[in-house]
C-alpha positions, 0 to 999 in steps of 0.5 A: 691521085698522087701529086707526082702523077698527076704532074706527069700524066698534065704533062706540067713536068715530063717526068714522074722523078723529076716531080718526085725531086721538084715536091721532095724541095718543098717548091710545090703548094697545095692549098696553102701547104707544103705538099710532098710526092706522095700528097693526094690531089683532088679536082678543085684543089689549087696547086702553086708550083715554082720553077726557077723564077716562075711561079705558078699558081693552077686549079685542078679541073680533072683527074684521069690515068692517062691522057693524049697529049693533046687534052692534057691541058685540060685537066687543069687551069692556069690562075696566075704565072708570074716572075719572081727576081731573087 
């Protein structure tokens, strides 16, 4: 699955251009690499996304098309989230 469906389809970020955009700057890691929109995730992968003055850091857990609302924070687990002072 591309990385910004998948954002999309979690709902970590609401929309799929907004994560196109978020990627596109270089603020989203995978497994240690710069990942770009169009980077194929898979389950087990660890993702570090920076919003702002957060980071990040999740696993994925699962990969499905389309979810309800209320089970899309199961497709992933939160490792760590912490603050960044710039």
């Amino acid at each position: 699955m591309r990385l910004d469906k998948f954002l999309k389809v979690s709902r970590l970020i609401k929309r799929r251009t907004l994560a196109k955009e978020i990627a596109d700057q270089g603020r989203i890691l995978i497994n240690g690499n710069v990942a770009k929109a169009a980077t194929n995730v898979a389950v087990g992968d660890e993702m570090k996304i920076q919003f702002g003055q957060k980071l990040l850091t999740i696993q994925i857990d699962d990969l499905k098309e389309m979810v309800k609302k209320d089970e899309a924070s199961n497709l992933y687990t939160i490792k760590h989230e912490e603050y960044i002072n710039q």
